[in-house]
N, C-alpha and C positions, 0 to 999 in steps of 0.2 A: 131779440133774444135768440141765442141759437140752442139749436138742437142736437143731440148728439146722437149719433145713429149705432148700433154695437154691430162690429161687424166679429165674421165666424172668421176665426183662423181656419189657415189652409192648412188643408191635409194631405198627404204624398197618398196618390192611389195604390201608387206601391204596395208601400208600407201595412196599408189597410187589407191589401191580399195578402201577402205576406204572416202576415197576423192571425186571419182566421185559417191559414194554413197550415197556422201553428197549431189554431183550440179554435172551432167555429165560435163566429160571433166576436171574438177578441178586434176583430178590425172593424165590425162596426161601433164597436164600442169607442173605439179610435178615435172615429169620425162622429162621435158624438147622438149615432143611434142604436142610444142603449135598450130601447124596447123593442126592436128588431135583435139586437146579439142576446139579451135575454131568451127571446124564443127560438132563435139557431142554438144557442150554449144548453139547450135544456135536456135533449137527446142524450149528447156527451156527458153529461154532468150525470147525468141517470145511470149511465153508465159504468161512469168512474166507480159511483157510489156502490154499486152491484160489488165492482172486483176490489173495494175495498172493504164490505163484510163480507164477501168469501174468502179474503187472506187474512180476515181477522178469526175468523169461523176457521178454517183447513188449511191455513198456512200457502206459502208460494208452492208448495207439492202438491197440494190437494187440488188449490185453483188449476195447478198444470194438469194436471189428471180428469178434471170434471171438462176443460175444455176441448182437450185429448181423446174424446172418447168419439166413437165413430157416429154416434148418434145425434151428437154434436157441431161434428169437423164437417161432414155434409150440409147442413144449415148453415154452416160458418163460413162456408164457400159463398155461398148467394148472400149474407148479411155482409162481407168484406167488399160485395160489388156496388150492394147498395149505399156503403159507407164511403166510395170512394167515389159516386155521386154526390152523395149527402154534401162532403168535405168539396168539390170543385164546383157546386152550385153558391155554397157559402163563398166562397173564396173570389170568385166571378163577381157575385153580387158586392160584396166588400168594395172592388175595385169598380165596379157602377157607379157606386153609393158614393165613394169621395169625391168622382169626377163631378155629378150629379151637385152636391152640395158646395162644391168648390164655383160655380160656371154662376156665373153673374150676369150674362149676356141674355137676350132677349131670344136667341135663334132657337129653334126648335129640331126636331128630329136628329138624322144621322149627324148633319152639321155643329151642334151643339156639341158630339164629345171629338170630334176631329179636331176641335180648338184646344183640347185638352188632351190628346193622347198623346202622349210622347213614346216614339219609337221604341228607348228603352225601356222603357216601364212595361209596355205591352209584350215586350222581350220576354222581362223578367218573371212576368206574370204566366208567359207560355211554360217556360223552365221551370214554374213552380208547380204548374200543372202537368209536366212532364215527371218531374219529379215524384211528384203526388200518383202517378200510374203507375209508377216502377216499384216504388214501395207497394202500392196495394196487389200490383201484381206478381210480386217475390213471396207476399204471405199467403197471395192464392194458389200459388206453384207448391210452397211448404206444404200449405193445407191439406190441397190433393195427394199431394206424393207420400205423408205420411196417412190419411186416410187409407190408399188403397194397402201400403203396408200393415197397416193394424185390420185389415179386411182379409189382409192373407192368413196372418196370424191367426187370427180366430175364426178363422173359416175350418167347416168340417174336412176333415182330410180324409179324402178322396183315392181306394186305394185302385188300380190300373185293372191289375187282376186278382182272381180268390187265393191265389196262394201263395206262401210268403216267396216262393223263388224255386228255383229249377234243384239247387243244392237240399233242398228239404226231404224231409221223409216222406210218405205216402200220405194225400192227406186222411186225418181221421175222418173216420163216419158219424156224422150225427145221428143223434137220437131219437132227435124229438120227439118228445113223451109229451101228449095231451095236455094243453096248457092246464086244466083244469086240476089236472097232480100237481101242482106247485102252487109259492103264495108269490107274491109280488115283496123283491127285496126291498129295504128299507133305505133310499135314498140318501145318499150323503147332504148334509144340512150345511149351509154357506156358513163358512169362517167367520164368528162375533168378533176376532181379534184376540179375546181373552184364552180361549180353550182352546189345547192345544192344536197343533194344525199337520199335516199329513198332505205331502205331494209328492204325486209319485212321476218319478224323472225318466224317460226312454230316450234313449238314442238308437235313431234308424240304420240299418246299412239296408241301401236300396240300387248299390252298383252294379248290380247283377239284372237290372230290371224286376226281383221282387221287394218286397217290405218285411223286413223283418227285425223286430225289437232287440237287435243284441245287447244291446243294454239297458236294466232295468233296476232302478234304487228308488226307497222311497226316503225322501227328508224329512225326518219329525221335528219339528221346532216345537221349544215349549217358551210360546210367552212371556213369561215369567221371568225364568231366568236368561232366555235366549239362548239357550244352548239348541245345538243341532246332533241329531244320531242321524246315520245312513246306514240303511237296511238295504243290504244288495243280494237278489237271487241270482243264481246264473240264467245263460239264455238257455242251453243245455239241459234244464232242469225237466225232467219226464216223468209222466202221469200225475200230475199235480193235481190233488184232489179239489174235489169240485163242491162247492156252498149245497147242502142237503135242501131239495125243495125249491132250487130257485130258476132263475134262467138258463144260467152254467148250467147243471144241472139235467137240466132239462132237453139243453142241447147237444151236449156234450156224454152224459152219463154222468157216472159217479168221478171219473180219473178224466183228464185229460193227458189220452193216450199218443201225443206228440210234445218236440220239446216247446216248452215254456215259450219260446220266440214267433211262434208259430200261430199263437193263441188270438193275437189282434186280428191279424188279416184272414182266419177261418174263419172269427167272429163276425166279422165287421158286414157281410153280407147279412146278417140277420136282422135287420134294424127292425123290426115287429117287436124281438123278443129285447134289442141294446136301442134306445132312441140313438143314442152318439154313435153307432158303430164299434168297431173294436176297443174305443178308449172306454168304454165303459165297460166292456167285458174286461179287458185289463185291469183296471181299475180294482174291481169286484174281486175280483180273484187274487189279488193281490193280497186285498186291506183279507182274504180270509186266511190267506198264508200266515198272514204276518199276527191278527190280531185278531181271528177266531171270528169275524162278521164282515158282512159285506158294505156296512156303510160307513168305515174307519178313513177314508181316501175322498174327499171331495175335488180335488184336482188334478189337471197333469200339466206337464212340460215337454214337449216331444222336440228334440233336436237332431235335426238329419245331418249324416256323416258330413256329406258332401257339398254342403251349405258350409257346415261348419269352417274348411278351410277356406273359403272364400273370409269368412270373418276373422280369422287370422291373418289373412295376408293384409284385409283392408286395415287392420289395429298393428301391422309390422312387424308379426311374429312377435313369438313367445320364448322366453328362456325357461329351463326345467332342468332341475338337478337328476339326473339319472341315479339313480342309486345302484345300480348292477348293466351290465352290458347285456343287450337285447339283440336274440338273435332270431328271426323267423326264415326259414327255406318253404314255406310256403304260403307263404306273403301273395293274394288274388293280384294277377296282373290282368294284360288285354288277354283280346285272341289271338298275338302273336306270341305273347309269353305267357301261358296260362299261370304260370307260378313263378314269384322273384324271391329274391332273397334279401333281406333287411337288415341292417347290422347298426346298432345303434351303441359309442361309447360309454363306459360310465362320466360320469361327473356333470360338469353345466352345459346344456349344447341349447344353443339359440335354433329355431324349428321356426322354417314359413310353413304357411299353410300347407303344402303335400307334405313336409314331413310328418307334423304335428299329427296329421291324420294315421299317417301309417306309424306314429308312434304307438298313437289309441289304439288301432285296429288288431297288431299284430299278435298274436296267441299261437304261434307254433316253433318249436327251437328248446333253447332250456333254459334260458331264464322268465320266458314266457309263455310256456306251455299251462297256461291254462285262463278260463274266463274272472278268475278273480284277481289276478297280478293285473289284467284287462281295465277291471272293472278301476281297481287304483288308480291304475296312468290314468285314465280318462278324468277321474277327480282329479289329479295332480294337474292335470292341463286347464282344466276349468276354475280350478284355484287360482292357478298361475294368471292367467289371463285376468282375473274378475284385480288381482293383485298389481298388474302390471302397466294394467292399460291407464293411461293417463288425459285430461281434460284436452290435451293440444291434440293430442293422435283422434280424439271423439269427435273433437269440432273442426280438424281440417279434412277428413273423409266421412263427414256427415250422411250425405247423400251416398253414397257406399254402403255405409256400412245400413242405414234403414234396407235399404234394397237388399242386402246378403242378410238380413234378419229376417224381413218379409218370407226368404224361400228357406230359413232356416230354422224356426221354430214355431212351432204350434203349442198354441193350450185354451186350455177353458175357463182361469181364473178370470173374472169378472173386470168389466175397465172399470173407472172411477176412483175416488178416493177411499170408497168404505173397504174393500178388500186389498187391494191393487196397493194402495196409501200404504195401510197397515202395513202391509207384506213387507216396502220400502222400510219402514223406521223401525221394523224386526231384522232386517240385511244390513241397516247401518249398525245394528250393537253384536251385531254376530262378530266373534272372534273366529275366522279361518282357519287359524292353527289348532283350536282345539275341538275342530270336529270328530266325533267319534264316527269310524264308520267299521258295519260292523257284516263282513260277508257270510254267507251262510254255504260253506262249500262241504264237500264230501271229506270224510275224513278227519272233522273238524268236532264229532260229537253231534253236527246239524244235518248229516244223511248218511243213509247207506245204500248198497247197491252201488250204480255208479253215481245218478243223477235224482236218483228219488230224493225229496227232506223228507226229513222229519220234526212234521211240523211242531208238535209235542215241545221239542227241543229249543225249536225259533221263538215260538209264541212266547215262553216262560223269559228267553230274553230278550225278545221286544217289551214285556209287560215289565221286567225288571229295570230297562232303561229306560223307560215311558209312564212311570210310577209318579204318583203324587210327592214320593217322598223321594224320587232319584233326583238329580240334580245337583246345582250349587247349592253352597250354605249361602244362608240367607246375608243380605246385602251390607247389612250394617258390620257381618263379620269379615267379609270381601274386602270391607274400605278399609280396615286395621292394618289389612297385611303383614300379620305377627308371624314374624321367626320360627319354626319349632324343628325342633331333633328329637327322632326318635330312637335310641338304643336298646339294647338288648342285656334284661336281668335276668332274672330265672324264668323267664321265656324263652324259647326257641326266636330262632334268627327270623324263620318264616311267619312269624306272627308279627315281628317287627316290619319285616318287607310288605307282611298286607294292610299293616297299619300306615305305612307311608302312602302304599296306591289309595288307601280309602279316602284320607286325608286330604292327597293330592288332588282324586277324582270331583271330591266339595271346592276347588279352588283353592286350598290354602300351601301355604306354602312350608312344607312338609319333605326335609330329606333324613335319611341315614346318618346317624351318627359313627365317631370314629370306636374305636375300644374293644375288648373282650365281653361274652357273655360273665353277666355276673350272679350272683346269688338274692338281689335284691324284689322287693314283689313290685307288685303294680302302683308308679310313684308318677307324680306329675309335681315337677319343678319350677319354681317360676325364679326367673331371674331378672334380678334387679328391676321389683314391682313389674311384672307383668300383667299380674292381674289387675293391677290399677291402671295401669299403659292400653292394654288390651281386653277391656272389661267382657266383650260381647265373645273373643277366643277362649276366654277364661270359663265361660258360663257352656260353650258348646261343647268343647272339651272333658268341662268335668262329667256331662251329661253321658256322651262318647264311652269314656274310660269307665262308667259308674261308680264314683268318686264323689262323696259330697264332705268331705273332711275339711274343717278351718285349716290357713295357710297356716304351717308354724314353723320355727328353726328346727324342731326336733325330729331326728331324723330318724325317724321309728313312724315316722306321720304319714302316710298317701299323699298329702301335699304339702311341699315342704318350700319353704326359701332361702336361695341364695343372693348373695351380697356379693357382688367380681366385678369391681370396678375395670378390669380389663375386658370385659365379653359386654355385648348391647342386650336390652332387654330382649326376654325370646323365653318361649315354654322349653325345657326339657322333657321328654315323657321316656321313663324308663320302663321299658314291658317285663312282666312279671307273669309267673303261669298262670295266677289268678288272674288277667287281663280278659275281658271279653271276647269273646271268639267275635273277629271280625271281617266279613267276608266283601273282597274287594268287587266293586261292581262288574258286570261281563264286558272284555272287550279290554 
């Protein structure tokens, strides 16, 4: 009787490194030892699991931000070395393992797999294990190169000397009044995402070898609706008074008796009374200007001039509509030419990096004589840029542009997903074009003297655009996007003009209509069922106007309807003297 014996198919030892160099464990599974690739797959497999409920949890942004953080990317260096053991111990053994289970011969030791190696296989296995280096050591190059960039970032900035520059005033005298006369100001409280959020933006000029804040805006974003206001002081701005009781205060007096610019780098040496340095006396003094208390600002964004064009050239320059011809004769050169002259046309002019700069910078001449046409260009360029720049320019000067970020901005907003995330999916609904920005310069009703505010004046319109009740109308009447004309009855024209900005200022779409003033009173039209087309325009509207009258033909009515097969549905509002006194928001 015979016997049958089962023999083990052969397996390519190849193929079995290959395999787990795919997924540890996959090649000995290959080869038929599945309770070994089980315990090599178990690591990986743990693994996976992890980054797959954190992209179920926080999305492929979140994940990128939680592994992004410096606290992280340090550990992440020595875990990619040991994974790239992990991955060439499997992969070795894999290619043991088949030879090992393949060899039917009786010999022992070295001899046993010389029977079995084949030149190329041991090739192929070297190049796989080559391959396997290169990748692990391209992510540990990533790794580091962006760590030490995100370490520059949020590193304390560090200023050279106490004073902002040689072009400064004298500096002021501190005070310092006895700690025990003041209270400890109330800290800014981290961003929940919901309520509203306040960051206040500088830009450095430091080509002179001092530091000094020339430019200084704070961005209010309101959650909600996602709208942005920009509140800009000048740098110029002098004796700015100082939080009653507090640090400022304390160190300073009641006024800070130099300009506005000045303010960081006096400060910044006092770190007993500012933990941060000047960003937190900036900070402080800001949210008091703006909004009557010192802890309205929980962050900042500090971008240095001189960085900045380096980050222009690395994204290929920027295009920018000029809207007037910019002329500066005293334009900061070297020390062979202490002052140049700057001539910039109107219209579209493509700007590398040194021009874009001396776009931003210049303020002397006449169409630029002064820090708030400044303070503009410089949003206009920063618009332009965040508009222009596209995924192929980002990802083929990569390493560039990390590196001109690194020496280009600073701030203190938190890494990870819970602040940093949010911020991200608040900048993707923001509409750029319809940012309010709102400068507070002399002349304007916001100071007097030359540079003194008035803060009186700023505060009531930061508190008016920063209002529970400023904003868009609410969402459901955004998505209707109804038609409306407004004309003029026995109302004044001016009442119709503040009716369209108010209107417009809620998002709807709201212009002028054509005709004479007429004799009629305060009437709102609907055409061809508006009010059933546009239920939620309908309802905010009548609220608006204060109107509550049924729709009817009769036109003696507040709200009447028309039937014009020629015209699309759409409100008419006719202003009448009885209309609401309607007062369009500031800005």
């Amino acid at each position: 009787m015979a016997t049958s014996v089962r023999t083990i198919p052969r397996r390519s030892a190849f193929a079995a490194a290959f395999l787990s160099f795919i997924f540890p464990g996959l090649g000995h599974a290959y080869v038929g030892a599945y309770r070994r690739a089980l315990i090599l797959a178990a690591l990986p497999l743990a693994m996976v699991a992890w980054v797959v409920i954190e992209l179920l949890r926080d999305g492929l942004l979140g994940l990128g931000l939680s592994i992004g953080e410096t606290s992280v990317l340090g550990p992440l260096a020595i875990a990619n070395v040991a994974v790239l053991a992990y991955r060439a111990v499997a992969t070795v053994d894999a290619y043991v393992l088949a030879i090992e289970l393949d060899d039917d011969s009786d010999r022992h030791g070295l001899s046993r797999y010389l029977l079995r190696v084949n030149p190329f296989s041991i090739t192929g296995v070297v190049a796989i294990l080559g391959v396997m280096a290169a990748g692990h050591a391209l992510a540990g190059y990533w790794d580091l190169r962006l760590l030490h960039a995100l370490d520059e970032i949020h590193a304390p900035i560090v200023i050279a000397q106490e004073t902002p520059g040689p072009s400064m005033a004298p500096n002021p005298t501190p005070s310092l009044i006895p700690r025990a006369t003041f209270v400890a100001q109330p800290t800014a409280k981290p961003w929940d995402s919901t309520a509203r959020l306040n960051i206040l933006l500088v830009g450095v000029d430091e080509q002179d070898g001092g530091f000094r804040t020339d430019s200084m805006l704070v961005a209010s974003i309101d959650p909600q609706t996602h709208r942005v206001a920009l509140f800009s002081m000048p740098r110029d701005t002098f004796g700015l008074a100082m939080p009653p009781n507090s640090a400022l205060s304390a160190l300073w007096g009641p006024y800070f008796n130099n300009k506005l610019n000045a303010l960081w780098a006096y400060s910044d040496r006092y770190r007993d009374l500012f933990p941060n340095g000047g960003a937190d006396a900036l900070k402080q003094a800001m949210s008091f200007a703006l909004f009557g208390r010192t802890d309205a600002i929980p962050y900042y964004v500090l971008v240095n001039f001189s960085g900045f064009q380096t980050v222009v050239d690395t994204l290929g320059g920027v295009t920018v509509d000029v809207p007037a011809p910019l002329i500066d004769n005293g334009y900061p050169g070297n020390g062979d030419t202490p002052h140049m002259r700057i001539y910039v046309p109107a219209g579209m002019q493509h700007f590398n990096g040194s021009q874009a700069l001396d776009y931003a910078r210049a303020r002397k001449g006449c169409y630029c004589y002064d820090d708030f046409n400044r303070s503009a260009r410089q949003e206009q360029i920063l618009v332009a840029l965040e508009q222009q720049a596209d995924l192929a320019a980002v990802s083929t000067h990569l390493g560039a542009l990390i590196d001109a970020l690194s020496g280009t901005i600073h701030t203190d907003i938190p890494e990870g997903p819970g602040v940093l995330g949010a911020l991200i999916d608040q900048a993707k609904s923001v509409n750029l074009a319809n940012i309010k920005t709102y400068a507070f310069s002399p002349g304007t009703g916001y100071g007097w003297g030359s540079f003194t505010p008035n803060l009186t004046a700023i505060r009531a319109t930061v508190a008016a655009v920063t209002s529970p009740t400023a904003g868009l109308a609410p969402q459901a009447v955004l998505a209707e996007g109804a038609p409306i004309v407004v004309k003029v009855g026995s109302g004044s024209a001016q009442q119709a003009a503040d009716l369209v900005t108010y209107l417009q200022s809620l998002g709807l779409e709201a212009q002028m209509g054509d005709g004479s003033p007429g004799s009629e009173p305060t009437t709102l039209i609907l055409v061809n069922g508006a009010d059933a087309l546009y239920p939620q325009t309908f309802a905010l509207l009548e609220k608006t106007l204060g109107l509550s009258d049924s729709a009817t033909r009769d036109s003696s009515a507040s709200i009447q309807v028309l039937s014009d097969p020629t015209q699309q549905s759409s409100f008419v509002i006719v202003v009448g003297s009885n209309t609401p006194a309607i007062t369009p928001p500031p800005g």
